[in-house]
N, C-alpha and C positions, 0 to 999 in steps of 0.2 A: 844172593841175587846180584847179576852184574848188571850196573847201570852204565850205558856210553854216555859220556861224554862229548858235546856238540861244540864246536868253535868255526867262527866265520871269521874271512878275511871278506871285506866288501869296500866297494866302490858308491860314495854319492856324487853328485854333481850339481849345481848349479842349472839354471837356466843356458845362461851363457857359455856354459862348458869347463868351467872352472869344477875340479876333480879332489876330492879328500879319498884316503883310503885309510881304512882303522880295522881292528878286528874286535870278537866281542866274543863272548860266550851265548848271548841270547838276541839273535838279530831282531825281531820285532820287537824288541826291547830298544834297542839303540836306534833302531832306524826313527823311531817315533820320536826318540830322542831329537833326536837332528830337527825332524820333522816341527818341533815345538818347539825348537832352538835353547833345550835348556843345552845342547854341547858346548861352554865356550871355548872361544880362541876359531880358529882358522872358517871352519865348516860353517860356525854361525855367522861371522865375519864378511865371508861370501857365502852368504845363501845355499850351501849345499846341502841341500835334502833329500833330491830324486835318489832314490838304490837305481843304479845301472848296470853292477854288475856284485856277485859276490859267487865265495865258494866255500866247504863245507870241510873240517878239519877235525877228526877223531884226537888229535892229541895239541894241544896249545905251544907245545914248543913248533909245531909244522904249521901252527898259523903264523905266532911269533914270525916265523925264519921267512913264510911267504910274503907278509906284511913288508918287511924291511927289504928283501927283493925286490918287489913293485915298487917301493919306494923312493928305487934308485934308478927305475927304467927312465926314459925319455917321455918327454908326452907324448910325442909321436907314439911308441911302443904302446903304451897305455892305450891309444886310444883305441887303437889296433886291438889291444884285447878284447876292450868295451865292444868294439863292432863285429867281431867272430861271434859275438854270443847273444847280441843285443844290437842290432844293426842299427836300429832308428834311436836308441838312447831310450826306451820304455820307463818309466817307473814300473820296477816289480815289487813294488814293495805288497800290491795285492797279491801277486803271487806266492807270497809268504805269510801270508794268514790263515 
């Protein structure tokens, strides 16, 4: 029996618009993470816990690579993504439970 394999690249944010992007293996996992600020460094640092944006990755070297991708966009770029997919800046994070 073949089990897939699930990996996320995601986007949290701050109130104020302040953006983390990380990837994981189990997003309601990490987002909750965030959410109860045990992530240290940057994310807890400023407050990012809203999920604004993420996407969904069968093998971890194609999260890895997208990760480090986004990583290098501009904010501008970035935000641009966030708003194609998620205009108002939503928490989805219900939408993944």
């Amino acid at each position: 029996m073949f089990i897939e394999k699930q990996y996320f690249v995601y986007i949290v944010a701050s109130n104020s618009g302040t953006i983390y992007i990380g990837v994981t293996n189990n997003l309601f996992r990490r987002i909750s993470e965030h959410k109860e600020g045990k992530i240290k460094g940057f994310s807890k640092k400023y407050s990012c816990h809203k999920l604004v944006y993420y996407e969904n990755y069968g093998l971890v070297s194609a999260a890895i690579y997208r990760e480090k991708q986004l990583k290098k966009w501009s904010r501008i770029k970035k935000q641009v993504l966030i708003k194609s997919l998620n205009p108002t800046w939503l928490d989805l994070f219900d939408d993944i439970l």
